[in-house]
N, C-alpha and C positions, 0 to 999 in steps of 0.2 A: 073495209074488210068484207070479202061475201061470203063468209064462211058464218053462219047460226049456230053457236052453242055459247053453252051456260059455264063451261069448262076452259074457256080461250083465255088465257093471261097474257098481258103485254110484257113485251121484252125490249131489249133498249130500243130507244129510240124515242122520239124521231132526233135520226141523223142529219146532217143538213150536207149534202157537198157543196166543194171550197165555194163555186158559185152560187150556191142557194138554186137550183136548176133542179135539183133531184135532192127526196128525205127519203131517207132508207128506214122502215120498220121493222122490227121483231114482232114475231107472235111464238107461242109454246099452246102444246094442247095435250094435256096429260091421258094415258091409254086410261088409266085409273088402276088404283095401287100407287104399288112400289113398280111396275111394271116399265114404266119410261112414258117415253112420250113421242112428241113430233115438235119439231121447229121450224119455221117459216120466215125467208126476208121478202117482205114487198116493195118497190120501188114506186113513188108517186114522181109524174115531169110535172115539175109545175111552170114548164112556159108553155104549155099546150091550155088554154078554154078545158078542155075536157077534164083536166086534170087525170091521165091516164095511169093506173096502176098496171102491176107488171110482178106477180114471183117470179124472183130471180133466183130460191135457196128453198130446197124442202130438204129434211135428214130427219133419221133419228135423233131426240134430244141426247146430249154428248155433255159432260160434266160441267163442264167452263165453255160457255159462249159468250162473243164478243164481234161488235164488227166497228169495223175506221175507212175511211174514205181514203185513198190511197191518192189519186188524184181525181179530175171530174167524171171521169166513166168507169172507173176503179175503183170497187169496195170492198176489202179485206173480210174474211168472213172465219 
């Protein structure tokens, strides 16, 4: 995660798709208050050495969040 703060909650995850190829994570980062937030999905490949991450999902936090792996390049968000 390159994001520094004291404020960053995890959110579901880690996901694994069907092939274990790609873990999808959640992050939340509250504005402070009642005021909302921000939600983020990162994507890790884990058949590359580097192990390269990738945001795939930035929004306003939204009441009920969830995500599922639809098929291997497909994540339900």
């Amino acid at each position: 995660m390159d994001r520094a703060s004291d404020t960053i909650q995890f959110g579901p995850g880690p996901i694994l798709s069907p092939t274990k190829a790609y873990e999808a994570n959640a992050y939340y980062e509250p504005y402070g208050g009642a005021t909302g937030g921000v939600v983020w999905v990162e994507i890790t490949y884990h058949n590359d050495e580097e192990k390269q991450k990738k945001t795939i999902y930035y929004s306003p936090v939204m009441e009920h969040f969830e995500m599922q792996w639809i098929t291997e390049d497909t994540l339900s968000i």
